[in-house]
C-alpha positions in Angstrom: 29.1 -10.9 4.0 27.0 -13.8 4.2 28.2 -17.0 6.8 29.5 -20.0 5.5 27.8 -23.1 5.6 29.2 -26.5 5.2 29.6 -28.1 2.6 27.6 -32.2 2.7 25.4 -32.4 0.0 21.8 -30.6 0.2 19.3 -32.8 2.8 16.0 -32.9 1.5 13.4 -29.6 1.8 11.1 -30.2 4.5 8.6 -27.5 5.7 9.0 -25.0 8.8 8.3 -26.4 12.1 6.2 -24.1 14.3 5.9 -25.7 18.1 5.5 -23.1 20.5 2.1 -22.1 21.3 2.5 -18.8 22.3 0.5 -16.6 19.3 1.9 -12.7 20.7 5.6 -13.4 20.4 6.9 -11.6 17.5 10.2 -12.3 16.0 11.0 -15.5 17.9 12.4 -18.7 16.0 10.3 -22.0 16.6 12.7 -24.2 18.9 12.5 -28.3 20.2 12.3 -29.1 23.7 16.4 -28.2 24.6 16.5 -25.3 22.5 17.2 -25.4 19.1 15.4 -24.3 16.4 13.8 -26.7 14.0 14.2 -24.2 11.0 15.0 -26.1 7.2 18.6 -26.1 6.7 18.2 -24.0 3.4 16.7 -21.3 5.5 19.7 -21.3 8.1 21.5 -18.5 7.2 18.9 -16.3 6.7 17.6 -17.2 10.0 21.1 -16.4 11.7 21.4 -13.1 9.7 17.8 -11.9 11.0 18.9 -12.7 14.8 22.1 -10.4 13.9 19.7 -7.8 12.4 17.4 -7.8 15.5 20.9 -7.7 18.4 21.8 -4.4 15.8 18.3 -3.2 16.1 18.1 -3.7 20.1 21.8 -1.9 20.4 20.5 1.1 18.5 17.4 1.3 20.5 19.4 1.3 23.7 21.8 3.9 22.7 19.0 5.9 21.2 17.7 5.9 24.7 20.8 6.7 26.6 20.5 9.6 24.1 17.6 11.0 25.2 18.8 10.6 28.7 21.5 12.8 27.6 19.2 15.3 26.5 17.0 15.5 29.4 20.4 16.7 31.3 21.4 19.3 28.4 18.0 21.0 29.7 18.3 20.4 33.1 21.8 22.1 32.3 20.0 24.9 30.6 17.8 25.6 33.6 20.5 25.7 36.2 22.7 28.1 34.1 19.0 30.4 33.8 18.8 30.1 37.8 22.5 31.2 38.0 22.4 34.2 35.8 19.2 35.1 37.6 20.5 35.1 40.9 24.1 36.9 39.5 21.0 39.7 38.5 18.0 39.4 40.6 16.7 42.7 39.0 16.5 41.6 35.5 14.6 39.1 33.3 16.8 37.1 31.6 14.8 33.9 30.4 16.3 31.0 29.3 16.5 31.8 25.3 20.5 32.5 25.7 21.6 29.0 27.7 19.4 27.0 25.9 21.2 28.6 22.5 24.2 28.0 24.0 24.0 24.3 24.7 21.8 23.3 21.5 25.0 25.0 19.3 27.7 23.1 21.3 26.1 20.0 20.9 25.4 20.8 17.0 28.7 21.8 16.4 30.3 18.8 18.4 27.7 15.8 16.6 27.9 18.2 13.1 24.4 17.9 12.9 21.9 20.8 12.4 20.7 22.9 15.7 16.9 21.5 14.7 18.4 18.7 14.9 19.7 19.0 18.9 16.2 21.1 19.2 14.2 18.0 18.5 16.2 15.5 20.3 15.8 18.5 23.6 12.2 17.8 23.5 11.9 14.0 22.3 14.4 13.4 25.0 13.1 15.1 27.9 9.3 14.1 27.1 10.7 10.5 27.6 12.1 11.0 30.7 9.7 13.0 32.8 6.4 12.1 31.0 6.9 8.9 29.5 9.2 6.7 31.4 7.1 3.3 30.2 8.2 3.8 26.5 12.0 4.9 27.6 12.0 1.6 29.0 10.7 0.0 26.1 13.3 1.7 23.9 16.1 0.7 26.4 15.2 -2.9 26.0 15.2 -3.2 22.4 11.0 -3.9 22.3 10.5 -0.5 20.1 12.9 1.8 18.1 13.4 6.0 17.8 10.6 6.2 15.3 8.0 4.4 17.6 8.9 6.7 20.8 8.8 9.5 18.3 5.0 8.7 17.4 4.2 8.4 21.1 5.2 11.6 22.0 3.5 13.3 18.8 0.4 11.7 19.1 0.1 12.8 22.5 0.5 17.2 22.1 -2.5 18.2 22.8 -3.4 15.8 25.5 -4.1 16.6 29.3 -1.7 15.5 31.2 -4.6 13.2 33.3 -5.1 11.3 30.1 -1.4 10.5 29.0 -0.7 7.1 31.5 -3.6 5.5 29.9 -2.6 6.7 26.6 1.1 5.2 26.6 -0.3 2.2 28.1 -2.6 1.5 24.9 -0.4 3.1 22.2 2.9 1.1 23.4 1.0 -2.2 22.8 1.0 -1.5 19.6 4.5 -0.3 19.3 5.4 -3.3 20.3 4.6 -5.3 17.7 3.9 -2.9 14.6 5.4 -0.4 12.7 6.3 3.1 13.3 3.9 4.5 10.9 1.3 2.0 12.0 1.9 3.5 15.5 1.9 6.7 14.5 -1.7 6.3 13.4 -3.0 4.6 16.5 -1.2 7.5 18.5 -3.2 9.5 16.6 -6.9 7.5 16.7 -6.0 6.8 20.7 -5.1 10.6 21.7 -8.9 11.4 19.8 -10.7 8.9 21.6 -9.1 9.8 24.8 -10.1 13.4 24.4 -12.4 14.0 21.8 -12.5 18.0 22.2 -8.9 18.2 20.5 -10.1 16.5 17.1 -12.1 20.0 16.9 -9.4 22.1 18.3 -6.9 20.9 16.4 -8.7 20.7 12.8 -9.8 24.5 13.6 -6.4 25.8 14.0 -4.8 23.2 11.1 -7.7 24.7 8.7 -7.1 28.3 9.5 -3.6 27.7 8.6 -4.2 25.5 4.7 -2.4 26.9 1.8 -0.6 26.3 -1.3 3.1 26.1 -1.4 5.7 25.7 -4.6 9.3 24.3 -4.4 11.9 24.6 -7.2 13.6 21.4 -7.0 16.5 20.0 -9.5 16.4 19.5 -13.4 13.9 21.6 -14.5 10.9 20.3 -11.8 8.7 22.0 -9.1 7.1 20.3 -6.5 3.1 21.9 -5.6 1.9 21.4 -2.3 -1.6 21.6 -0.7 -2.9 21.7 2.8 -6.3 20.8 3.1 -9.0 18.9 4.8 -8.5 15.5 5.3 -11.3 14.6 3.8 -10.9 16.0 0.9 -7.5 15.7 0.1 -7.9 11.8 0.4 -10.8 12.7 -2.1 -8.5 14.4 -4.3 -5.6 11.5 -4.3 -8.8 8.4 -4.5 -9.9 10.7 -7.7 -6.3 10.9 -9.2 -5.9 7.6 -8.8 -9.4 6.0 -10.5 -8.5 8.4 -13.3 -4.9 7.2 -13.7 -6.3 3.6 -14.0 -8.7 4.0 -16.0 -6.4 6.0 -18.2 -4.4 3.2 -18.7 -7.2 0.4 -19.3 -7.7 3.4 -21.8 -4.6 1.9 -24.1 -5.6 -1.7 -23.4 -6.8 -3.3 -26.3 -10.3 -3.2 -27.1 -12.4 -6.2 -27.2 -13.1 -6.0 -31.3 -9.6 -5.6 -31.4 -8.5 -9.3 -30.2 -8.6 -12.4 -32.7 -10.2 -15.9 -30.9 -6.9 -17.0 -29.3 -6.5 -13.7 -27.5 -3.4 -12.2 -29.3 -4.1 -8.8 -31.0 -2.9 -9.2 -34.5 -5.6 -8.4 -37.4 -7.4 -11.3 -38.8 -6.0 -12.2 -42.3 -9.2 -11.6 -43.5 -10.0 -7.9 -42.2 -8.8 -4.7 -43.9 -7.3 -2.5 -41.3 -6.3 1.3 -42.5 -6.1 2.9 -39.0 -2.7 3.0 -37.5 -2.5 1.8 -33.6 -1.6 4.6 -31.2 1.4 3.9 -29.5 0.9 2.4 -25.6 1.2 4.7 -22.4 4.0 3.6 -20.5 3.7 6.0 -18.0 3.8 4.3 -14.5 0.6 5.2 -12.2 2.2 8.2 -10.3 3.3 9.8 -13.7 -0.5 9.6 -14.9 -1.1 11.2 -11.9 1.0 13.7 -12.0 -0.2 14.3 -15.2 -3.6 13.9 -14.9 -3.6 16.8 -11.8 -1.8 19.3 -13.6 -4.3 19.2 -16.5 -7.7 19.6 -13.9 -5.6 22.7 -12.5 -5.1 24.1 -15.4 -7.7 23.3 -17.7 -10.4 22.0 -15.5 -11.0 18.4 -16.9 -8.3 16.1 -17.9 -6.8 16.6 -21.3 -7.1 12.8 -23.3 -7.1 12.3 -26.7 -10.0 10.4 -27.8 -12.0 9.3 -25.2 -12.9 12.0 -22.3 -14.9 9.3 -20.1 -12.3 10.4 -17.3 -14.6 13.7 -16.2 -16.9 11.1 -15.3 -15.1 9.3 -12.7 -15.7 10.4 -8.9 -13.6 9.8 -5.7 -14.5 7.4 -3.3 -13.9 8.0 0.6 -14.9 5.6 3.3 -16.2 7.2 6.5 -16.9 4.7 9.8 -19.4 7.1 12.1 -20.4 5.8 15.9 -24.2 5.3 15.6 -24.1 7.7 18.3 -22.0 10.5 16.8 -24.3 9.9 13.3 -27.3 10.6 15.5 -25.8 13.7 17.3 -26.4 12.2 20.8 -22.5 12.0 20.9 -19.2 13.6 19.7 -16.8 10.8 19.8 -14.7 11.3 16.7 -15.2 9.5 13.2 -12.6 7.3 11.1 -11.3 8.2 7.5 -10.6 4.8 5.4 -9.1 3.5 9.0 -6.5 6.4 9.1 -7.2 9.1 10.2 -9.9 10.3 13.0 -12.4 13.0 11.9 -14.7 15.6 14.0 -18.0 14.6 14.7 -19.7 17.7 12.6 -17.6 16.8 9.0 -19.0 13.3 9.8 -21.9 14.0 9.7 -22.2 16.4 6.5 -20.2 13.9 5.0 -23.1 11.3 5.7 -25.9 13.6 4.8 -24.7 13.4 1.1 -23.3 9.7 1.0 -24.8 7.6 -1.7 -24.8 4.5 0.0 -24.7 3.6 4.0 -23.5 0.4 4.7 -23.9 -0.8 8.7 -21.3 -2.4 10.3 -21.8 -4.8 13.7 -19.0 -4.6 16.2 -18.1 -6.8 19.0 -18.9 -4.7 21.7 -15.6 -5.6 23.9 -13.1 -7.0 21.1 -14.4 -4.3 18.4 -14.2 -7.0 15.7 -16.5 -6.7 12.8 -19.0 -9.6 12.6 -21.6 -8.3 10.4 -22.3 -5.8 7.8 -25.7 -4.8 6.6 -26.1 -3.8 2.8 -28.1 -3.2 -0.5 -25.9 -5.5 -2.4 -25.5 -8.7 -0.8 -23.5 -10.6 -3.8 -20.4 -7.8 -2.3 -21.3 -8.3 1.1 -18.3 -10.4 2.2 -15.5 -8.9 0.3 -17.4 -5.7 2.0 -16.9 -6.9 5.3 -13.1 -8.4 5.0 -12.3 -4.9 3.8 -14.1 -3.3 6.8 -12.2 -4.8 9.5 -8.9 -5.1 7.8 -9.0 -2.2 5.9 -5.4 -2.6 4.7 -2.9 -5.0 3.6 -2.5 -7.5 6.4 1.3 -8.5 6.2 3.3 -6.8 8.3 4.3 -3.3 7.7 2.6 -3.1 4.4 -0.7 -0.1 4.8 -1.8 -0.5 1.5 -5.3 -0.2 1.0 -7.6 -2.9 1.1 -9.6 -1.1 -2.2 -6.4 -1.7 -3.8 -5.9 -4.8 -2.7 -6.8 -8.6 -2.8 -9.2 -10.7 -0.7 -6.9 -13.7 0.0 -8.0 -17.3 1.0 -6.0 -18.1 4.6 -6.3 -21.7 3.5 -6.8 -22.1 -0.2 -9.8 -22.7 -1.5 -8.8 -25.8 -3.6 -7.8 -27.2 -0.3 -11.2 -27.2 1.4 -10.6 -23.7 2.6 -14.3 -22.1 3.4 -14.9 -18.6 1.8 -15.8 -17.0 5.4 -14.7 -14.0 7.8 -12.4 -16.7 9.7 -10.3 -17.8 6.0 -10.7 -14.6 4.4 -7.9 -11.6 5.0 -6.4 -8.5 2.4 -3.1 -8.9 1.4 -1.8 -6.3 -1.4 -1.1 -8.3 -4.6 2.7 -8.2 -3.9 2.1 -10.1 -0.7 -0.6 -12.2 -1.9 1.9 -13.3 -4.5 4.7 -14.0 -1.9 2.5 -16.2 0.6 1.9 -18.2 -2.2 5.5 -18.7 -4.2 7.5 -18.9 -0.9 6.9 -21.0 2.6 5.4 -18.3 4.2 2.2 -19.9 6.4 -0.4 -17.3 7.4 -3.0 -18.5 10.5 -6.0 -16.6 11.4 -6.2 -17.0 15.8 -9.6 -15.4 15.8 -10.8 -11.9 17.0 -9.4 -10.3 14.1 -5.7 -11.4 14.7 -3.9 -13.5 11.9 -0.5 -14.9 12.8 2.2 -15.1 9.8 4.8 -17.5 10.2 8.0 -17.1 8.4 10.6 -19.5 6.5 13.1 -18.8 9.3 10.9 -20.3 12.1 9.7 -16.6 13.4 6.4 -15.8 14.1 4.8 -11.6 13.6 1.2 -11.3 14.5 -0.7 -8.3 13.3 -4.2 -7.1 14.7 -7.0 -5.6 12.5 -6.7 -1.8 12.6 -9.8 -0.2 15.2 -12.6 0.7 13.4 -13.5 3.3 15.8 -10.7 4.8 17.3 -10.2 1.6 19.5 -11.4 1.4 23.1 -10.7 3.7 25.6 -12.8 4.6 28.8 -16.4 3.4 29.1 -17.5 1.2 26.0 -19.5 2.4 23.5 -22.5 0.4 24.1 -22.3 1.5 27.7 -22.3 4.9 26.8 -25.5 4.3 24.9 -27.2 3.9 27.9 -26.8 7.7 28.8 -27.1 9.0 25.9 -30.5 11.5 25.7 -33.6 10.5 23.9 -36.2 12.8 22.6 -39.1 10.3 22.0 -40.6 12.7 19.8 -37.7 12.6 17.7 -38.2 9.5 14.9 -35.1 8.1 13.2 -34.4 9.1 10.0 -33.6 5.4 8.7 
């Protein structure tokens, strides 16, 4: 129920106030020197029903902790009801596969959740506790939710233990001021760059286990599912979706088709016998859908006229260490900024690329200042999408290839077309900074501030280009890396 407000008439619109220096802080309002915040009245409410929204969010997070507290003493529990069934028969192995069943059915049955349920709070629970206590406080105090202690914990499986302090220390900066998604991935990039041999270990034992699976679901529909390479499978989806675009410019009217004043009604004088086909209104997904089904089954994509689909190829952006391209080093690759990739499916994949493009990186901030290419007139959008690689507002992960390149300060108002003024914002976002009061900063190194109509302030970082940095630098690592001088570069 929204809160009141009194009733004077309306004082005039004036813009958002922003006076505190401090760029980091996420989520706090703007306030005057005693306090209060210097918010437009119209925006009042809203402002009060955001700080409501984050208390409810900060409650949650602490009972979610005092959860997994709880849990961590369900399996202590377990392990003292093993010790006292193995002293009650010293002879005989009992394990613990009996108390632990015992305990995660109670508590099912008492919450009236599912036992996978209880299983995965078990583990989430007693990770926290005994192996990262830096994120349970984190959760305690509101600064992250379930979802973010969640990706921590994932990200971190197949890690040594000597490597996971240094992890949760990196990964819980980001927690703290992103997404759980968005930390998911970072979890993901950090726990690879950390330890390099699991990238390998891992994709051999996820590969050895790909396969196809088929779900009946309701009203006559089945869902396919693949496992594959990550590499390809982002192929596959980048492929679908070209071809469901172009599919649709497909129905667009043609260029003969349109009269001077851009309407599509036949010229008076013109004798037109052919009947128009009706427009697709199938929304992108449902072409495909569509579109998938018919390469599956007949092996090209089944169009009615025009066939220029067959034609169109998938595109998949691969950021390699120079290093790792030159096989002096396995530090892991990046898929389009989301995935980390072993060194060896790098490299094939960079054997066959049509087109290298080389990108210079700050060698302590790992910002992108300069990208080398064949085709200059695209070399700044090039480089905006190279170190943003995605949507820049916060939350949103939608692809900077399907996304806009957005003027920080607008172009008609003396904003320069450079790195510094230049970020990706998705064309729903890019629409909203510009219809609402939302004010958008760039504070250098890659970091852009947003300000928001209720005085609050959300900064968001561009996404590591190489897996971030962890342990010795890059360039530092260069300097060990062995030389055959008999060996001449390829490019």
């Amino acid at each position: 129920m929204p809160i009141p407000l009194p009733e004077p008439p309306e004082p005039p619109r004036r813009p958002v106030e922003f006076d505190a220096p401090d760029a980091g802080t996420q989520g706090d309002a703007a306030a005057d020197p005693v306090g209060a915040p210097l918010v437009d009245p119209h925006w009042a409410e809203l402002a009060r029903l955001v700080e409501r929204a984050e208390a409810n969010r900060a409650e949650m997070s602490r009972l979610q902790a005092e959860r997994a507290q709880l849990c961590a003493e369900a399996l202590d529990l377990v392990a003292m009801r093993v010790a006292q069934r193995q002293a009650a028969r010293p002879n005989r192995e009992i394990g613990d596969t009996i108390p632990l069943r015992e305990v995660i059915a109670e508590l099912a049955a008492a919450l009236r959740v599912s036992e996978r349920t209880v299983s995965t709070w078990l583990g989430d629970g007693n990770a926290l506790v005994t192996t990262y206590p830096a994120t349970l406080d984190a959760l305690r105090e509101g600064r992250i939710d379930e979802r973010h202690a969640s990706a921590i914990i994932d990200g971190a499986r197949a890690l040594s233990p000597e490597h996971r302090e240094e992890y949760e220390r990196l990964v819980l900066e980001v927690a703290e001021r992103d997404t759980a998604p968005a930390t998911r991935q970072h979890a993901r990039i950090m726990a690879a760059r950390l330890q390099p041999e699991t990238i390998d270990e891992s994709r051999r034992r996820a590969l050895a286990e790909r396969r196809v699976r088929m779900f009946d679901l309701d009203d006559g529909l089945s869902r396919l599912l693949l496992d594959g390479a990550t590499a390809v499978i982002h192929g596959i989806y980048d492929r679908l979706t070209s071809m469901g675009i172009a599919q649709g410019d497909l129905d667009q009217p043609r260029p003969d088709d349109m009269c001077g004043d851009g309407s599509t009604e036949t010229p008076a004088d013109e004798d037109r016998t052919d009947e128009p086909d009706e427009p697709d209104e199938r929304t992108l997904d449902q072409r495909r859908a569509d579109i998938m089904c018919d390469l599956l089954l007949t092996g090209c994509p089944a169009l009615d006229g025009d066939a220029g689909l067959a034609a169109v190829r998938a595109t998949v952006q691969v950021t390699i260490p120079i290093l790792t391209l030159a096989g002096l080093d396995d530090e892991p690759a990046m898929l389009d900024g989301e995935a980390p990739i072993d060194a060896d499916t790098a490299r094939a994949l960079a054997a066959t690329a049509p087109c290298w493009q080389r990108v210079m990186i700050h060698p302590v901030t790992h910002e992108p200042l300069r990208l080398d290419t064949y085709r200059p007139s695209k070399r700044l959008r090039r480089l905006i999408s190279a170190r943003d690689q995605q949507c820049r507002w916060p939350g949103c992960r939608r692809k900077a290839l399907r996304s806009d390149i957005d003027h920080t300060i607008p172009f008609e108002e003396g904003g320069p077309t450079c790195a510094g003024n230049l970020e990706v914002l998705c064309r729903r976002h890019h629409t909203l900074k510009h219809a609402s009061p939302w004010q958008v900063v760039q504070r250098g190194g890659g970091s852009i501030e947003f300000l928001s109509p209720t005085g609050r302030r959300y900064r968001t970082d561009s996404p590591p280009v190489l897996a971030g940095a962890a342990g010795r630098l890059a360039w530092a690592r260069y300097l060990d890396a062995r030389v055959d001088p008999t060996d001449r570069p390829a490019f």
